[in-house]
C-alpha positions as CSV (number, residue, x, y, z in Angstrom):
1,X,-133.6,86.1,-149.0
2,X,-132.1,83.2,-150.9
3,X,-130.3,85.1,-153.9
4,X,-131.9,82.9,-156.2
5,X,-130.9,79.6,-154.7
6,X,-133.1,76.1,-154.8
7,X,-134.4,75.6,-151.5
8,X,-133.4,72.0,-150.4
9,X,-136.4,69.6,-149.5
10,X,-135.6,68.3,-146.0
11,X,-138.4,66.0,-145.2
12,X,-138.3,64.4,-141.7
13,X,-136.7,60.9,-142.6
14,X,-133.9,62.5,-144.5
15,X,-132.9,63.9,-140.8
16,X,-133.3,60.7,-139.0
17,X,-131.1,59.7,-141.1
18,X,-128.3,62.3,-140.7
19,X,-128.6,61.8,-137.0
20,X,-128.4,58.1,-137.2
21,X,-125.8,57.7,-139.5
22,X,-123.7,60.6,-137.9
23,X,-124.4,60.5,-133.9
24,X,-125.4,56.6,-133.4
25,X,-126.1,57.5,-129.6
26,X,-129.4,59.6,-130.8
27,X,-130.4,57.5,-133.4
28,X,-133.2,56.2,-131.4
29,X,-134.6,59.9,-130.1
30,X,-137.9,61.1,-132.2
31,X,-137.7,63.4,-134.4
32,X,-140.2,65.7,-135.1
33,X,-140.4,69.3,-136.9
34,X,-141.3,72.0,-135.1
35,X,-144.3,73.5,-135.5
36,X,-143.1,76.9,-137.1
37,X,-140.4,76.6,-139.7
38,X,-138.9,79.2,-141.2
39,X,-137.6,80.0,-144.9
40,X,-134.0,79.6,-144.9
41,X,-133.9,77.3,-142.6
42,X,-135.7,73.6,-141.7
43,X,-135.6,73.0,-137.7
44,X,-136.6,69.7,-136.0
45,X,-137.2,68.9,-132.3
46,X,-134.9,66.0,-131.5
47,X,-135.8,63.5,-128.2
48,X,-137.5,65.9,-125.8
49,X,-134.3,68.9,-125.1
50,X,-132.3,68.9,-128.2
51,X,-133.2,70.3,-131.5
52,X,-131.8,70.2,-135.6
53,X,-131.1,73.3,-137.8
54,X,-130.4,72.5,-141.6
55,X,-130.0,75.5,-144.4
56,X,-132.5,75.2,-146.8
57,X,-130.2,77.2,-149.2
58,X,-126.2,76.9,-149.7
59,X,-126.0,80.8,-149.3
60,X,-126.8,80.0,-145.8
61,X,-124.4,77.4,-145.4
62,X,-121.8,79.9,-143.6
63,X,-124.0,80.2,-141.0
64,X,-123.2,77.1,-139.4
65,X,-119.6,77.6,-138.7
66,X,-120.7,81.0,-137.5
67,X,-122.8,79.8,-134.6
68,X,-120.6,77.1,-133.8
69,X,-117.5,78.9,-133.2
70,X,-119.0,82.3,-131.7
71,X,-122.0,81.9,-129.7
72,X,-119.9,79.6,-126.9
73,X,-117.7,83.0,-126.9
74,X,-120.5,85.1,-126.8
75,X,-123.4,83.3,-124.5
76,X,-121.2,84.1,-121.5
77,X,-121.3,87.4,-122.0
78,X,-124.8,87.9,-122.7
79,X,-128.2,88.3,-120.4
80,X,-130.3,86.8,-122.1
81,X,-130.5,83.0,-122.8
82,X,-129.5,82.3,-126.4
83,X,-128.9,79.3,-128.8
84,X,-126.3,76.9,-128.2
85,X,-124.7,74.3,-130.8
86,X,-123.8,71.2,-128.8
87,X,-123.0,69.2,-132.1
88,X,-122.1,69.9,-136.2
89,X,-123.3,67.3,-138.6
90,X,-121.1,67.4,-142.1
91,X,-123.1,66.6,-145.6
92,X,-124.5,63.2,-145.5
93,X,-127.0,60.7,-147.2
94,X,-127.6,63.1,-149.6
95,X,-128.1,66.3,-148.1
96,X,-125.3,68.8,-149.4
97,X,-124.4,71.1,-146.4
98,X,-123.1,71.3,-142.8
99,X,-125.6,71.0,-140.1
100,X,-126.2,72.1,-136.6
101,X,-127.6,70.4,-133.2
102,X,-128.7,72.5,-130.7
103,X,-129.8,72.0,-126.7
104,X,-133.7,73.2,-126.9
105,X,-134.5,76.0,-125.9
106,X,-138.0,76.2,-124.1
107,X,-140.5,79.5,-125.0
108,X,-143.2,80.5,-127.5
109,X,-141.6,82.5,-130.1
110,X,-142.7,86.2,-128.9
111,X,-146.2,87.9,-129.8
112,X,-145.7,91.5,-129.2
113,X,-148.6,92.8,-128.7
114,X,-148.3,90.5,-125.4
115,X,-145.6,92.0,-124.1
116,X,-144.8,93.8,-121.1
117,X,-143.0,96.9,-122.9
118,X,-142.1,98.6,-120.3
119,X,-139.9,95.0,-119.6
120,X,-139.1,94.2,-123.1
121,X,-137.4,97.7,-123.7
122,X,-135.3,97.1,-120.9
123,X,-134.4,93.5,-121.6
124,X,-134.0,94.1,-124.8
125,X,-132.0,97.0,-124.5
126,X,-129.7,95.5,-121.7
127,X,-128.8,92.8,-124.5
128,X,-127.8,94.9,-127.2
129,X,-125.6,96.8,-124.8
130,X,-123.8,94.2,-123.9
131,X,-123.9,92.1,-127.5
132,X,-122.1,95.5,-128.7
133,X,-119.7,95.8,-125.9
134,X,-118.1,92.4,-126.6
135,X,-114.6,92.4,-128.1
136,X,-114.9,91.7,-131.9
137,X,-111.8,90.5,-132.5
138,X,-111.4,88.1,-135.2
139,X,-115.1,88.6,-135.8
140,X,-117.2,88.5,-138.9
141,X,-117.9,91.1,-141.2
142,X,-121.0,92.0,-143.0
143,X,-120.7,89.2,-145.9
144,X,-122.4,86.6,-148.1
145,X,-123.5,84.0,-145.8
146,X,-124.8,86.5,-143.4
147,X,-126.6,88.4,-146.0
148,X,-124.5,91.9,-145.1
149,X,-126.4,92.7,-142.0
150,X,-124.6,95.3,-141.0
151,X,-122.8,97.2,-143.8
152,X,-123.4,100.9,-144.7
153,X,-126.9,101.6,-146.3
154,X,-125.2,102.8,-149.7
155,X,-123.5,99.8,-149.7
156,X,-124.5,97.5,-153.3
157,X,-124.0,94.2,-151.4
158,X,-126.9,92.4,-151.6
159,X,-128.3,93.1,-148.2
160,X,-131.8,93.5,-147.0
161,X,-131.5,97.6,-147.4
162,X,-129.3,97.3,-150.9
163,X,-131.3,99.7,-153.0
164,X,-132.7,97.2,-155.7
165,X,-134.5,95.6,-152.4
166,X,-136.1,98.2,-150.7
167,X,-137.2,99.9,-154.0
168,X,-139.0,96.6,-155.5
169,X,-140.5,96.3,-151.8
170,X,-141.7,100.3,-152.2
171,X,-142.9,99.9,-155.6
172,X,-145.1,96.9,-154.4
173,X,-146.6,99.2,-152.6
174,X,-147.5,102.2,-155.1
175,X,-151.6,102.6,-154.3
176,X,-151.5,100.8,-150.9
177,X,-149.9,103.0,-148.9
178,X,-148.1,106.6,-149.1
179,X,-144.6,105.0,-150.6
180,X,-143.1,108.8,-151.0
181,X,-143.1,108.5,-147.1
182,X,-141.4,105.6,-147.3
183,X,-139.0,106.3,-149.8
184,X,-138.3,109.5,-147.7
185,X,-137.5,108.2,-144.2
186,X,-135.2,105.6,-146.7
187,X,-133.5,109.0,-147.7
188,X,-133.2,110.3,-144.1
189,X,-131.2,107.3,-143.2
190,X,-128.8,107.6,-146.4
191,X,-128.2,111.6,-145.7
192,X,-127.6,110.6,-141.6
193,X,-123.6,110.4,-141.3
194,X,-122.7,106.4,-141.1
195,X,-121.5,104.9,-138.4
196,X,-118.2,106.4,-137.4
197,X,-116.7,103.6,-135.0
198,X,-115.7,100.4,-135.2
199,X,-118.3,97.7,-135.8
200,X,-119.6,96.1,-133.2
201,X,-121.1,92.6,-132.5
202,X,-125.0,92.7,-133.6
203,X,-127.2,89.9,-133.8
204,X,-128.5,91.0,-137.0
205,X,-132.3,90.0,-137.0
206,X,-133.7,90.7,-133.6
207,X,-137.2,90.6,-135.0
208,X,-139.9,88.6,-133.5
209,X,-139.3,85.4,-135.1
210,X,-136.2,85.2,-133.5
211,X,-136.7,86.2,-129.9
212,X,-138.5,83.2,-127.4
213,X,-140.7,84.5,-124.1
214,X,-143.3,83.2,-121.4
215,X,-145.8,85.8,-122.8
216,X,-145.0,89.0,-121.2
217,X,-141.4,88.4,-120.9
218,X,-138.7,87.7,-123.5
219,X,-136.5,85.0,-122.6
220,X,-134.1,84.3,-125.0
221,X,-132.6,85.3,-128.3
222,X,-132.2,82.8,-131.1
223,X,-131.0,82.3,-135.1
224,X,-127.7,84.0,-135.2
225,X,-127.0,82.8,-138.6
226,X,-126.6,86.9,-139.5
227,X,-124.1,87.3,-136.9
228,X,-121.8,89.7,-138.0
229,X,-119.4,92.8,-137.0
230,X,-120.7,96.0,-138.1
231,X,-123.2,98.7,-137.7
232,X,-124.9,98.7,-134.7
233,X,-128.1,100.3,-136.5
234,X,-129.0,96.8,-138.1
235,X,-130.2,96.0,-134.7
236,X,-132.6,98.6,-133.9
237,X,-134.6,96.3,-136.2
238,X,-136.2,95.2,-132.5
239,X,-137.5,98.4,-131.8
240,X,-140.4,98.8,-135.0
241,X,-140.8,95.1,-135.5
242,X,-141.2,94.2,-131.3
243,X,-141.9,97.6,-129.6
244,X,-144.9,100.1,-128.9
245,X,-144.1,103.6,-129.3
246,X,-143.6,103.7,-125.3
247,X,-141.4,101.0,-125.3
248,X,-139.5,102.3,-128.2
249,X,-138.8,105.6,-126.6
250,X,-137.4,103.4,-123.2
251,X,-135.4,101.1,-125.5
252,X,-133.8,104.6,-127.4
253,X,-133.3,106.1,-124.2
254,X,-131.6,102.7,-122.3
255,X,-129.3,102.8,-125.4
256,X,-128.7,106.2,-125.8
257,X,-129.1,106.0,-129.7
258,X,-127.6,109.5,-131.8
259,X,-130.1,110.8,-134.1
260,X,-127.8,109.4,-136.9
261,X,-127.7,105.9,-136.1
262,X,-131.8,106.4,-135.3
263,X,-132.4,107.5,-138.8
264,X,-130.4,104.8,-140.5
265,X,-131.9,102.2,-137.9
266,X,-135.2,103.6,-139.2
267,X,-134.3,102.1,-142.6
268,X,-133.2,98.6,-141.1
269,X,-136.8,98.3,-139.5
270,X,-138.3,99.1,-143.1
271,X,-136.5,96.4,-144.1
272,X,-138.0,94.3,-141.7
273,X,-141.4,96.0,-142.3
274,X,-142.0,96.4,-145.4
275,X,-143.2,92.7,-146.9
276,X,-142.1,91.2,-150.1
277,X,-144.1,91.7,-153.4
278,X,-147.5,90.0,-152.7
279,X,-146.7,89.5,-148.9
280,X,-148.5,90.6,-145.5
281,X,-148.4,94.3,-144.5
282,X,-148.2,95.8,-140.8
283,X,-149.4,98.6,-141.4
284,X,-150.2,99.7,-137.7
285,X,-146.0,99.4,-137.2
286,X,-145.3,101.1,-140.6
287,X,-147.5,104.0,-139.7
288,X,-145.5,104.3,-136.7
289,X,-142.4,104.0,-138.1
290,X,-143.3,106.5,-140.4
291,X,-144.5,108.9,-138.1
292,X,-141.2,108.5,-135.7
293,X,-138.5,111.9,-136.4
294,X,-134.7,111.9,-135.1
């Protein structure tokens, strides 16, 4: 979700050369890229327990300060393992943007279908309780470099449930699957009342892709580049994208989730569900997500 921006090529030498010219001690560690990258940003393994994150987009740029200033503050407080910066690189031989080293974390990135769920639900829920239960102040809100996570479902940021998304995302659809059930639990969510409270802390992606385990376990939560303050519904993202329906129903329970911030969480894991035009479709988790009432 770039907005339109040109991905930056980050080929492997370009990084040894960041490293070298800005932290001198590393410059002879390898450096290697992992062997999963993701879209917005490139990530290399650096000497054997450290590891490089670079934006691949300047929208994504903000996400950098995020990390470093708020997940010392938060990692404390938090059960699970999660990233931690241990150095910023600034724009250098001609890459553009701010940069991040991290201390590696070890884990496969999670297969769910592996899981314990009975575990899972707990774990996962016991770190969402206490993500939200954190003090947010001086925290950031939904915004650009975070791509919203977190605002109000009506809301025309551009956000992974602004209308203009889900609806190209449902029209990609039309003749693959029943899209008037889609486009109704995306009603459902706008009719629940929004969130009533103050925003909370929420991670902002707890998908898959961003959660590490040993297999049956999860062990740690990474990427908080959509860190943000708001609506804790944003993060019941984990439970259509990484839980069963028995595990779903633990993880609603451990949480005690209202009906209302169920429905509009429903919409959050549509976001996360539902692929972009031409992608893959999980339609064994859609089905289910589908099928799930208040």
């Amino acid at each position: 979700m770039s907005a339109g921006d040109t991905a930056l090529t980050i080929p492997t030498a370009l990084v040894r050369d960041l490293v070298a010219a800005q932290f001198p001690h590393w410059a002879d560690l390898p450096v290697e890229p992992v062997a999963t990258q993701g879209v917005d940003n490139a990530t290399y393994h650096l000497g054997a327990d450290m590891s490089v994150r670079l934006p691949r987009f300047a929208r994504w740029e903000g996400q950098v300060e995020r990390e470093q200033t708020w997940l010392p503050r938060l990692a404390p407080h938090l059960p699970l393992t999660v990233s931690r910066p241990i150095a910023r690189g600034v724009p250098g031989e001609g890459y553009p943007l701010q940069w991040s080293v991290y201390r590696w974390l070890d884990g496969e990135r999670v297969d769910p279908d592996r899981l314990d769920q009975t575990r899972a639900a707990a774990d996962l829920a016991d770190f969402l309780r206490a993500l939200w239960s954190i003090d947010t102040t001086g925290g950031p809100p939904p915004e650009w470099s975070n791509g919203f996570r977190g605002v109000d479902l009506d809301d025309v940021s551009y956000s992974p449930v602004v209308a203009w998304v889900l609806q190209q995302k449902i029209d990609a659809l039309a003749g693959v699957v029943d899209t008037d059930a889609i486009t109704a639990t995306w009603e459902r969510g706008l009719a629940a009342p929004k969130w009533g409270g103050p925003g909370v802390w929420i991670h902002g992606d707890p998908a898959p892709s961003n959660l590490l385990g040993d297999g049956a376990r999860i062990t740690a939560v990474i990427d908080f580049g959509t860190l943000a303050v708001g609506d804790p519904a944003c993060d019941l993202i984990a439970a259509w994208t990484v839980l069963t329906p028995h595990g779903r129903d633990l993880f609603r329970a451990a949480l005690d989730i209202d009906d209302a911030t169920w429905a509009r969480g429903r919409v959050w894991g549509l976001s996360g569900l539902l692929p972009a035009p031409g992608g893959p479709l999980d339609r064994p988790r859609l089905a289910a997500l589908l099928a799930d009432r208040d």
